[in-house]
C-alpha positions in Angstrom: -5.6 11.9 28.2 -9.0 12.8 28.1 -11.7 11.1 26.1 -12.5 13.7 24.1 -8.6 14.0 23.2 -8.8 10.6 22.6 -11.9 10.5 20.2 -10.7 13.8 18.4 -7.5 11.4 17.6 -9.0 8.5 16.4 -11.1 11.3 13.9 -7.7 12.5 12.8 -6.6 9.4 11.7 -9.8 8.1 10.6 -9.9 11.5 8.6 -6.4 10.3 6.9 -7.6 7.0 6.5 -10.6 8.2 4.7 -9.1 10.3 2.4 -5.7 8.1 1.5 -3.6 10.8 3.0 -0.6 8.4 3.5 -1.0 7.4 -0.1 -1.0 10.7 -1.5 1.7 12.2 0.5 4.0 9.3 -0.2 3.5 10.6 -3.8 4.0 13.7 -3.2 7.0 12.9 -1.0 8.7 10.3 -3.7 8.3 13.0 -6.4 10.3 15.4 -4.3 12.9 13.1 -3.2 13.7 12.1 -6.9 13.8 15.7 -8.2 15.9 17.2 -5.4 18.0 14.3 -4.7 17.8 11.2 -7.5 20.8 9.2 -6.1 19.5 10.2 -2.7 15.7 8.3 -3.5 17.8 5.4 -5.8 20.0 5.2 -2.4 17.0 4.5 -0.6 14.9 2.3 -2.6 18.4 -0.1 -2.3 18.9 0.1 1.1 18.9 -3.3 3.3 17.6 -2.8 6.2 17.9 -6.3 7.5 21.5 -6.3 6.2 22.6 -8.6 4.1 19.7 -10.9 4.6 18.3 -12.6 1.1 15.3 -14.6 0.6 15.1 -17.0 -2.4 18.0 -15.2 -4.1 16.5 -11.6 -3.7 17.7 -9.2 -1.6 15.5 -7.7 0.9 15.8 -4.1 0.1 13.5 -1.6 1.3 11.9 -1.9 -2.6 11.1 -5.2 -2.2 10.0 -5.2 1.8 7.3 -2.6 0.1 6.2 -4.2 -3.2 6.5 -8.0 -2.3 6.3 -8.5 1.3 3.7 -5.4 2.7 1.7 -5.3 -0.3 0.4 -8.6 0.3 -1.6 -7.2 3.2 -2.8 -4.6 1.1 -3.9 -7.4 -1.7 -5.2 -9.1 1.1 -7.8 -6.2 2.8 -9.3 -5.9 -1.0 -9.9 -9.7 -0.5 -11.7 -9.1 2.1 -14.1 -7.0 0.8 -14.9 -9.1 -2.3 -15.4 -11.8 -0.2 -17.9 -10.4 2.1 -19.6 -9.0 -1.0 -20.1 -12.4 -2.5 -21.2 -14.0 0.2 -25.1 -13.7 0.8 -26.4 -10.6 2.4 -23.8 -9.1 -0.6 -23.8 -7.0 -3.3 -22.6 -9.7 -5.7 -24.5 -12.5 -4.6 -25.8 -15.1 -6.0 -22.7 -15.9 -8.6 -24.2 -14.4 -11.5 -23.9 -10.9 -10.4 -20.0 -11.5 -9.7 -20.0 -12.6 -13.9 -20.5 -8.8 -14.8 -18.1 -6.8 -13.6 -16.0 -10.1 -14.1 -16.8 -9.6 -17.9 -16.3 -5.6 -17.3 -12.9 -6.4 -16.2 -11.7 -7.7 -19.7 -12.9 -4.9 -21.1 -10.8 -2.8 -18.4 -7.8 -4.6 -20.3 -8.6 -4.9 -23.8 -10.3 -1.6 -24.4 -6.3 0.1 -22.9 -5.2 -2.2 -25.1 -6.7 -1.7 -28.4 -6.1 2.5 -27.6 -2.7 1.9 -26.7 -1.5 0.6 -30.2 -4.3 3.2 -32.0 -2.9 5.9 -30.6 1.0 4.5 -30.9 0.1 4.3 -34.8 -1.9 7.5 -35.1 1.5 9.2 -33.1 3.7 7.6 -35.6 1.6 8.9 -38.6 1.2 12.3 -36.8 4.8 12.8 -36.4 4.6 12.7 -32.6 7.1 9.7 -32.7 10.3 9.9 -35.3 9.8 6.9 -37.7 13.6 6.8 -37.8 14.7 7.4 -34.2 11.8 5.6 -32.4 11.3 1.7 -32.4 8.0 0.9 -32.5 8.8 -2.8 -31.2 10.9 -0.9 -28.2 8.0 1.7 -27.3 4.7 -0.6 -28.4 6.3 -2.7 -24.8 4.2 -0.4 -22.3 0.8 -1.8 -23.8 0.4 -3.2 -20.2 1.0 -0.3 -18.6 -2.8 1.1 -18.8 -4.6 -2.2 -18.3 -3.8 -1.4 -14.7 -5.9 0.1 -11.9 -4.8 1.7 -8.7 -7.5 -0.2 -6.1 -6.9 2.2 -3.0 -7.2 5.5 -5.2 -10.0 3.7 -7.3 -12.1 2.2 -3.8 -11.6 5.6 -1.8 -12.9 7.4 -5.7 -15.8 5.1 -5.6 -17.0 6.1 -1.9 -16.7 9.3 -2.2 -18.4 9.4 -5.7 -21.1 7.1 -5.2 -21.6 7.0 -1.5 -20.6 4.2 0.9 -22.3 1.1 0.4 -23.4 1.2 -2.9 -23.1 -1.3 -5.1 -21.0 0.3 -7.5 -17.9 0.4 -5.2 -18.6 -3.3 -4.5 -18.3 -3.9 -8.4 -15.6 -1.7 -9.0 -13.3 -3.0 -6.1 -13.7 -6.7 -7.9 -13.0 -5.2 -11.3 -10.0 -3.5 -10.0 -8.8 -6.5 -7.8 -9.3 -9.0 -11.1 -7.7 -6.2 -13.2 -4.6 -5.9 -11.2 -4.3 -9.4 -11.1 -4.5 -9.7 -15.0 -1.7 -6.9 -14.8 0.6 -9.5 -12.8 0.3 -12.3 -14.8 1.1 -9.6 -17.9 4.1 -9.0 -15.6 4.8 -12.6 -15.0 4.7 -13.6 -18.9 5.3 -10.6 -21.4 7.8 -8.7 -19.0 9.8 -11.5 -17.1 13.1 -11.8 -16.9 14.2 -14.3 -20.1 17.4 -15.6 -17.3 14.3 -16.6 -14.6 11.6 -17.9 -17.1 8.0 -19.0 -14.7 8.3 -22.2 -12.7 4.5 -22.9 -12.8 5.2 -26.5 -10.7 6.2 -24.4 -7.5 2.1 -23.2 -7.9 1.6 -26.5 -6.1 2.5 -24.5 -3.2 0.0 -21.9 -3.4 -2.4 -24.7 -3.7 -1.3 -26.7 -0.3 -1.8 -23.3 1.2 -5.1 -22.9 0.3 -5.7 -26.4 1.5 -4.4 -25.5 4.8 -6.7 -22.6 5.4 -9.7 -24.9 3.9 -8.6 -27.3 6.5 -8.2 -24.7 9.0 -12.2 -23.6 8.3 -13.2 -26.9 8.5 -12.0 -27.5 11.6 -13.5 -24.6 13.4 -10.9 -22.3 13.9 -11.6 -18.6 14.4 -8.3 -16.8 14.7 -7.4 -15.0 11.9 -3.9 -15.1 12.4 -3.7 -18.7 12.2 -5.0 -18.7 8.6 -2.6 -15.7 7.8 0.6 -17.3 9.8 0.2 -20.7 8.0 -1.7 -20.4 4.7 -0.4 -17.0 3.8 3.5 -18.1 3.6 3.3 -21.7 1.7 1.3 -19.0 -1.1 3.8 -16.7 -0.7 6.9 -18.8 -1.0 5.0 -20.4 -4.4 4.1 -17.5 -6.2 7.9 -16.1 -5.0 9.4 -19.9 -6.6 7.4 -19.4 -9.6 8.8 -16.5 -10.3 5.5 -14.6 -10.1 5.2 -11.6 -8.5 3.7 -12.7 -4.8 1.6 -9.9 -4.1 -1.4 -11.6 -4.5 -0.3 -14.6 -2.0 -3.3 -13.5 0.7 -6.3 -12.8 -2.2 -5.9 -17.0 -1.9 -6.2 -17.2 1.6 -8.6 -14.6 2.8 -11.7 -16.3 1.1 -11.6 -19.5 3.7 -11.7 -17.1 6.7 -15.2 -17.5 8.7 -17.5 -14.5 7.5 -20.4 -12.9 10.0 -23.2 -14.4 10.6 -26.6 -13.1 10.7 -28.9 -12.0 8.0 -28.8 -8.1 8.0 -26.8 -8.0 5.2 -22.9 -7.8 5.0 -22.3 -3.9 3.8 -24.5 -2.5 6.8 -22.1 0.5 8.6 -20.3 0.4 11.3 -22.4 2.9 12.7 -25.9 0.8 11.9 -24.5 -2.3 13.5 -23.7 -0.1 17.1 -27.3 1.2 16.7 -28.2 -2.3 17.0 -27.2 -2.6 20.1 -23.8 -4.3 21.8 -26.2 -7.5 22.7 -27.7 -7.8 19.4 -24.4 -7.2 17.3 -23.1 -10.0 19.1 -25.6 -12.4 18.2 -25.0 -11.7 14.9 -21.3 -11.7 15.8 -20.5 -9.2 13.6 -17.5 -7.7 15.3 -15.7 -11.3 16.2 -16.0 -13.1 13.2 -12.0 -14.2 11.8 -13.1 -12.2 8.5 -13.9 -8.6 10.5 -10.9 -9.1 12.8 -8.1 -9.7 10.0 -9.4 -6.3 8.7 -9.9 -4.5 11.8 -6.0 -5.8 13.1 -4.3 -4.7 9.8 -6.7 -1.8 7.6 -4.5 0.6 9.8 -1.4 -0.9 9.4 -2.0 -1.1 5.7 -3.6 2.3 5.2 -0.8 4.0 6.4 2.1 1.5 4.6 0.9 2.8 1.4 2.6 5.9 2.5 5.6 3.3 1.6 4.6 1.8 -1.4 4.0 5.0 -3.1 7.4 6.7 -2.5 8.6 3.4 -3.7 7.2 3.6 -6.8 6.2 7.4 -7.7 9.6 9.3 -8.0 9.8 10.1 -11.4 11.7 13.0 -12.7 9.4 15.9 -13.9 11.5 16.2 -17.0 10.6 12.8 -18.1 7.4 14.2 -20.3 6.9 13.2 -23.5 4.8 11.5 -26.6 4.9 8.5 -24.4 3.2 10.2 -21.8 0.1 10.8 -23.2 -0.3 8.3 -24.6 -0.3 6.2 -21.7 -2.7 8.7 -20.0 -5.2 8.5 -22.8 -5.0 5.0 -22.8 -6.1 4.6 -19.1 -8.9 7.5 -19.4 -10.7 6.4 -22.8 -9.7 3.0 -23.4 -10.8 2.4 -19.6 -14.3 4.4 -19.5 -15.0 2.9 -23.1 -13.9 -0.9 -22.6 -15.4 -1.5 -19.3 -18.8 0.5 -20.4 -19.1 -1.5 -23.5 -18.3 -5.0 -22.0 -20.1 -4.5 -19.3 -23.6 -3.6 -21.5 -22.4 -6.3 -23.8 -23.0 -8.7 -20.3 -26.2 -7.6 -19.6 -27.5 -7.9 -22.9 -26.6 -11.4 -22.8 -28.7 -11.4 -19.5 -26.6 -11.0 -17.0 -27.4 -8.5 -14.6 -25.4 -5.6 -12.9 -25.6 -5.7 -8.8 -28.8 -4.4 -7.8 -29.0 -0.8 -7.6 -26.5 -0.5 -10.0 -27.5 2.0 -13.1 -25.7 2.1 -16.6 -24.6 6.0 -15.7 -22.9 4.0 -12.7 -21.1 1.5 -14.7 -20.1 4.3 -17.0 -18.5 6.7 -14.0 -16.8 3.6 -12.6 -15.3 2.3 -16.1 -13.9 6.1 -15.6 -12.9 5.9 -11.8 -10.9 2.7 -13.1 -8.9 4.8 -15.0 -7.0 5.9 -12.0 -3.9 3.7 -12.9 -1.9 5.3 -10.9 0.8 3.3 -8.7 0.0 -0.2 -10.0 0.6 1.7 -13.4 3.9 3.6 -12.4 4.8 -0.8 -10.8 4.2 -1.6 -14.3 6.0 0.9 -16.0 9.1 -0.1 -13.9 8.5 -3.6 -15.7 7.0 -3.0 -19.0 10.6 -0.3 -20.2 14.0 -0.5 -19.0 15.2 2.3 -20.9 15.3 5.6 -18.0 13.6 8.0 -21.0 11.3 5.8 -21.7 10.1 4.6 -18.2 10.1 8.2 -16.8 7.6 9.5 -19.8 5.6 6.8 -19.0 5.4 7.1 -15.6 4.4 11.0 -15.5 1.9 9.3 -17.8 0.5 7.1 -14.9 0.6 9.9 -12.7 -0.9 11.9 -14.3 -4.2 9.8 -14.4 -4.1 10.6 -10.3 -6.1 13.6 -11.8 -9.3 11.5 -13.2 -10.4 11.2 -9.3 -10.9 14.9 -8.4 -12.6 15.0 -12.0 -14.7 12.1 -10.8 -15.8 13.8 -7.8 -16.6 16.7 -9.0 -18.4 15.6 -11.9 -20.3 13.3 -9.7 -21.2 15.4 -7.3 -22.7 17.7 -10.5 -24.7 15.2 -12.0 -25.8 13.7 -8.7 -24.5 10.3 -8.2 -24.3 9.4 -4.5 -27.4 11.3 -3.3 -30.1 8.7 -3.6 -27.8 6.5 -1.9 -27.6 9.3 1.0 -30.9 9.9 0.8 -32.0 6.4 1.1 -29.6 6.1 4.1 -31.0 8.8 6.1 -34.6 7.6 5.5 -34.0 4.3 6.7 
């Protein structure tokens, strides 16, 4: 093969990477499969590939190989990035410019919330729901349901909106990342199976293995798989024991990996570090550090697996439309844009600054790109209502809310966000 050939590949796939094409296929793809052929998809969300192989008394179908085992890479990658923002050189750095979108996040959650039950009464007074066929206990249950936030969707939205390297996607991706995790432990408490209540004493575990990789740090050790390999299943098995959903076991772990070193700041490009120069990048050893090489291993790996997670979790029946539906969509788009906007003014009033660069029209476009609920919402749904009727409206609902990034884009690109940021790149 030719270089060229082989260049011309590596764009393909970057090209797919870049634009979540695995992700959005797999949507595509689920959607299909459950329209065609239901028992078909339901056939294969139950298959056991390993056999008859079981793992703290749960089966290891392909549903949970996706969801709990592969999507703790994925959990992990966004890790990453917070961490490298945090650290100096970042976006978030010192601590008091993490606070804000820290602060933004709970109004990611309570302003879904608060439109959730608004609109739930206003549809019962409207008529949209029968008073005397719908249980407003029964349906009010999907409240969590739009205090979620898809973080590939919402991270690729961000880049593409605001430009790569601004601080915006930096904010959003923690605000996303914290919001997510909110939407577990919603999961783990208000949705949880009464016959397996939480077994918060297991969490010890999740602390040893963050002691391991602290230990590992300390001592010096700059392979990535060693903190992965021994830190990443002690958390695991916890959260797994504690009957939380284990997702989130690597978001521990990452953190303690060795970051780059070097002052030029940690969101420079790929492409400005190789203009450095080979000898200069590795005296800054940019491309070697544990940090770097964990992503650089796995972003592939995981890029494409969401192909995986979203036919797991985005067949939905196109029939399933209803009240329910909107209402989950509106939820997501206004109580989103509204509660994460006015939280996150309400934090700098009380002097706490957004990431420099960072603009109110930006926080207001990315309390709308967090909107994009998406797959974490449609994981949710499968939680939040157990009734087929109910979970299928409010999946379509979820979505549905897939639509808020091409209205991001465009809008963006109308009103201009992302072209100072270009501009600024190309001067430099």
């Amino acid at each position: 093969m030719s270089s060229s050939e082989s260049v011309g590949g590596q764009g393909i796939v970057n090209l797919l990477q870049e634009f979540s094409v695995p992700l959005l296929s797999g949507v595509v793809v689920a959607l299909l499969a459950a329209n065609l052929d239901p028992e078909g998809y339901e056939h294969i969300l139950h298959w056991q590939p390993l056999g008859a192989l079981a793992v703290f008394d749960h089966d290891l179908t392909f549903h949970f190989l996706v969801n709990d085992l592969f999507m703790v890479l994925f959990f992990g990658i966004a890790a990453k990035e917070i961490t490298e923002s945090c650290l100096p050189g970042g976006s978030l750095n010192p601590v008091r410019k993490a606070i804000t979108p820290l602060v933004a996040t709970l109004g990611g959650v309570v302003g879904p919330v608060g439109i959730f039950f608004l609109g739930l009464w206003g549809g019962f007074g409207l008529g949209f729901f029968d008073a005397q066929l719908d249980d407003w206990g029964l349906l009010s249950q999907g409240w969590g349901i739009p205090t979620a936030t898809d973080i590939a969707l919402a991270w690729l939205v961000a880049r593409t909106v605001f430009g790569r390297g601004h601080p915006a996607v930096a904010f959003l991706l923690l605000l996303a990342v914290a919001d997510d995790a909110i939407g577990l432990v919603i999961i783990a408490i208000f949705y949880g199976d009464p016959a397996v209540p939480a077994a918060p004493a297991y969490l010890g575990l999740v602390v040893l293995g963050m002691a391991v990789a602290w230990g590992l740090r300390r001592a010096g050790v700059q392979n990535w798989v060693a903190y992965v390999g021994l830190g990443g299943p002690l958390a695991w098995s916890g959260l797994m024991l504690a009957h939380l959903h284990p997702a989130l076991a690597l978001a521990v772990i990452v953190p303690f990996m060795p970051a780059p070193a070097g002052d030029m700041g940690l969101f420079a490009d790929e492409d400005e570090v190789d203009l450095m120069g080979d000898e200069l990048a590795e005296g800054y050893h940019i491309h070697h550090s544990p940090l770097h090489q964990f992503e650089h291993h796995l972003k592939l790996v995981v890029d494409f697996g969401l192909f995986f997670f979203a036919f797991a979790n985005a067949g939905v029946a196109f029939a399933d439309m209803g009240a329910l539906t909107w209402l989950i969509l509106g939820s997501l788009v206004v109580g989103k844009t509204v509660g994460i906007t006015a939280f996150g003014l309400g934090a700098r009033a009380l002097g706490l600054p957004l990431p420099s660069g960072m603009t109110i029209g930006d926080l207001i476009m990315a309390g709308f790109v967090a909107a994009l609920g998406l797959t974490v919402a449609l994981f949710v749904a499968s939680a939040a209502y157990l009734q087929p009727d109910l979970q299928g409206q409010a999946k379509m609902g979820a979505l549905f809310s897939g639509g808020v990034g091409i209205v991001a884009v465009v809008v963006g690109r109308w009103l201009g966000f992302g072209r100072k940021q270009e501009t600024t790149s190309q001067d430099s």
